[in-house]
C-alpha positions as a Markdown table, in Angstrom:
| # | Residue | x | y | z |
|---|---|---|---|---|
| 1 | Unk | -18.5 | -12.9 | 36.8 |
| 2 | Unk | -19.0 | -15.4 | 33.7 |
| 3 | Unk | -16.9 | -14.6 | 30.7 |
| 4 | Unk | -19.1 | -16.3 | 27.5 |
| 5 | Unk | -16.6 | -18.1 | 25.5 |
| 6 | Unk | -16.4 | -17.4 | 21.7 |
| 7 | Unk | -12.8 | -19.1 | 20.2 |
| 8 | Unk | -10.8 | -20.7 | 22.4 |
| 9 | Unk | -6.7 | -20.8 | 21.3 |
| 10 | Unk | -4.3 | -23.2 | 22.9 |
| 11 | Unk | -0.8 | -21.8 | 23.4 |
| 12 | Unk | 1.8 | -24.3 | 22.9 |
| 13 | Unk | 4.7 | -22.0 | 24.2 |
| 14 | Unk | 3.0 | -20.2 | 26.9 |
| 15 | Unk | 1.5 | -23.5 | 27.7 |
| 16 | Unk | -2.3 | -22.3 | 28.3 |
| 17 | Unk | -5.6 | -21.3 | 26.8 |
| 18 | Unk | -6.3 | -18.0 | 25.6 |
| 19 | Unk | -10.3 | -17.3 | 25.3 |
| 20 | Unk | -11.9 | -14.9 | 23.6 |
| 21 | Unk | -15.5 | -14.6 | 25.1 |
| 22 | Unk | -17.6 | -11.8 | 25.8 |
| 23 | Unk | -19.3 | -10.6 | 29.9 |
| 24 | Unk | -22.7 | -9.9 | 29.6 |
| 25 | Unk | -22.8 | -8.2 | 33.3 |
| 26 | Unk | -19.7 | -5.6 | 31.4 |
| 27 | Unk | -21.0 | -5.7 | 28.8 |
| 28 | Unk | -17.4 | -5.7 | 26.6 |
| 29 | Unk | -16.0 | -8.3 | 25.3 |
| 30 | Unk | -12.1 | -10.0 | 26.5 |
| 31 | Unk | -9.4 | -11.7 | 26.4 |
| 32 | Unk | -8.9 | -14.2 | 29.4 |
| 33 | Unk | -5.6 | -16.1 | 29.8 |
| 34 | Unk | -7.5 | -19.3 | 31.7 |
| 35 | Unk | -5.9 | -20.7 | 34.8 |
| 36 | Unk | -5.6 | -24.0 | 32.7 |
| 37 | Unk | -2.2 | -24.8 | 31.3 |
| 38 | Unk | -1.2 | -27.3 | 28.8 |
| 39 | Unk | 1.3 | -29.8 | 30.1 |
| 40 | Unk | 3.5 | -32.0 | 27.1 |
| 41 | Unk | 4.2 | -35.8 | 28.9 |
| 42 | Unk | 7.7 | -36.2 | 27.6 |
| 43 | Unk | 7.4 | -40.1 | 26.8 |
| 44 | Unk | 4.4 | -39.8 | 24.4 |
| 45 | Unk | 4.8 | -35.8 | 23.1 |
| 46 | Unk | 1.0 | -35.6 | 24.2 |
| 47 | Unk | -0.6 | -32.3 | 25.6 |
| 48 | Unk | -3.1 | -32.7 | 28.6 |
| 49 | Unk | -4.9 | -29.6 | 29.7 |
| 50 | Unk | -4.1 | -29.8 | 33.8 |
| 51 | Unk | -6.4 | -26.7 | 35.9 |
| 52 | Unk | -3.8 | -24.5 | 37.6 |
| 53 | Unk | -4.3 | -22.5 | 39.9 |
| 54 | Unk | -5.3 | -18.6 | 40.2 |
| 55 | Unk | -8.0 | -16.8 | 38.5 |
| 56 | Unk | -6.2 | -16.2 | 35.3 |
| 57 | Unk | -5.8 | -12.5 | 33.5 |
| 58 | Unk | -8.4 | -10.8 | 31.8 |
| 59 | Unk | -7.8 | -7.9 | 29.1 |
| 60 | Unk | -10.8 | -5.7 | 28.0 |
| 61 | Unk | -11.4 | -5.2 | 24.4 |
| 62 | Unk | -13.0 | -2.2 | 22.8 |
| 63 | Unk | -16.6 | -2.1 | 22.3 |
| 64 | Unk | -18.1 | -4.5 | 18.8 |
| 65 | Unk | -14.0 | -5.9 | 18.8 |
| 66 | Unk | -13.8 | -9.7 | 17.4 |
| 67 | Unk | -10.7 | -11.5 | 17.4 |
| 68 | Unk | -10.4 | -13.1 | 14.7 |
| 69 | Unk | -6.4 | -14.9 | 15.0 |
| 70 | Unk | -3.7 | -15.2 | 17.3 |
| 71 | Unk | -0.5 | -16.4 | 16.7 |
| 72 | Unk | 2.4 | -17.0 | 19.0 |
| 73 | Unk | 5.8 | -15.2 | 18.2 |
| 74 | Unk | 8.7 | -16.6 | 18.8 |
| 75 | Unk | 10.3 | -17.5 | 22.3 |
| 76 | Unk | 13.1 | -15.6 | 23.7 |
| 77 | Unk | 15.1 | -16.4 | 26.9 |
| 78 | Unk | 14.2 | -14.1 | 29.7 |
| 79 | Unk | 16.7 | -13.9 | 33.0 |
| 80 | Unk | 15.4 | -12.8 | 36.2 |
| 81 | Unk | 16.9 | -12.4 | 39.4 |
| 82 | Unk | 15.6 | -12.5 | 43.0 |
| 83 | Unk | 18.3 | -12.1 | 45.8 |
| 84 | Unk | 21.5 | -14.1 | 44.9 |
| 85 | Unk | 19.3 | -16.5 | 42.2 |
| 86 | Unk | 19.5 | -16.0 | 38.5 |
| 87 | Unk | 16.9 | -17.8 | 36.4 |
| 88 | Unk | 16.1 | -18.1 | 32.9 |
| 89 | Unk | 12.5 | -18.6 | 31.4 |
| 90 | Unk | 11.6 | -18.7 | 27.7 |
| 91 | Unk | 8.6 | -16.6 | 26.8 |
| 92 | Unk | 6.8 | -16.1 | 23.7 |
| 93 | Unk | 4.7 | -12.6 | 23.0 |
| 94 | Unk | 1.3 | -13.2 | 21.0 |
| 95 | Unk | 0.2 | -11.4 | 18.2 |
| 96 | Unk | -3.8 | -11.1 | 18.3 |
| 97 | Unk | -5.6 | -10.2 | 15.2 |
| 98 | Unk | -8.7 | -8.2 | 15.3 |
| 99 | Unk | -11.4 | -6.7 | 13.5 |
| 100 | Unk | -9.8 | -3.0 | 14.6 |
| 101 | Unk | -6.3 | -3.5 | 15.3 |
| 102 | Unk | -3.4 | -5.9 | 15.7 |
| 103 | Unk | -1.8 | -6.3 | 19.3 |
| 104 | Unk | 1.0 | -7.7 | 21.0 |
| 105 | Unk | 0.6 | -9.1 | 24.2 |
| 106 | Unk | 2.7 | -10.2 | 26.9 |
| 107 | Unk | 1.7 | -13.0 | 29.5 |
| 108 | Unk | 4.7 | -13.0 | 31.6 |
| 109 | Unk | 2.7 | -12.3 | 34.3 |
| 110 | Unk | -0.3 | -10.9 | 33.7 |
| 111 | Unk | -2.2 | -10.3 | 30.4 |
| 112 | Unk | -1.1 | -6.9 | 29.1 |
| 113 | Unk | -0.2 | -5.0 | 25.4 |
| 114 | Unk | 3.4 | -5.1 | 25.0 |
């Protein structure tokens, strides 16, 4: 289903797009986290938007809900194990502004509140 795109929001830390856009088949409007990332080229400190793969995450907004900001908090390190491997991300929480509430989200690994 096609997700109509109203503000689009690059996230430098998360390194992807966040859309706000509205599904006229749901008839709700979203957030999606787009399976595009941003990639910085270390020489020239340039970002090129590079399709990745997946379907990206999707969160449903309440009914008449507008974003109107989002900001990107600040990173923390993150350690996570799996077997004998211990690794270390940075991830940064975003704060979305709307026209009913203020929310924290987490894309870790999927688009959720915090």
């Amino acid at each position: 289903e096609g997700v109509e795109g109203r503000r689009v929001f690059a996230l430098a830390n998360n390194r992807g797009i966040l859309l706000a856009g509205y599904s006229r088949v749901v008839g709700r409007p979203c957030l999606l986290l787009s399976k595009h990332r941003l990639e910085r080229d270390e020489i020239s400190n340039q970002l090129t938007l590079v399709e990745d793969t997946g379907l990206g995450h999707r969160l449903w907004l309440k009914d008449g809900e507008e974003i109107l900001s989002v900001v990107e908090l600040p990173t923390r390190r993150h350690n996570s194990s799996y077997g004998d491997a211990i690794s270390s991300t940075a991830i940064s929480n975003i704060a979305v502004a709307s026209n009913f509430r203020v929310i924290i989200l987490s894309a870790e690994n999927s688009l959720s509140i915090a």
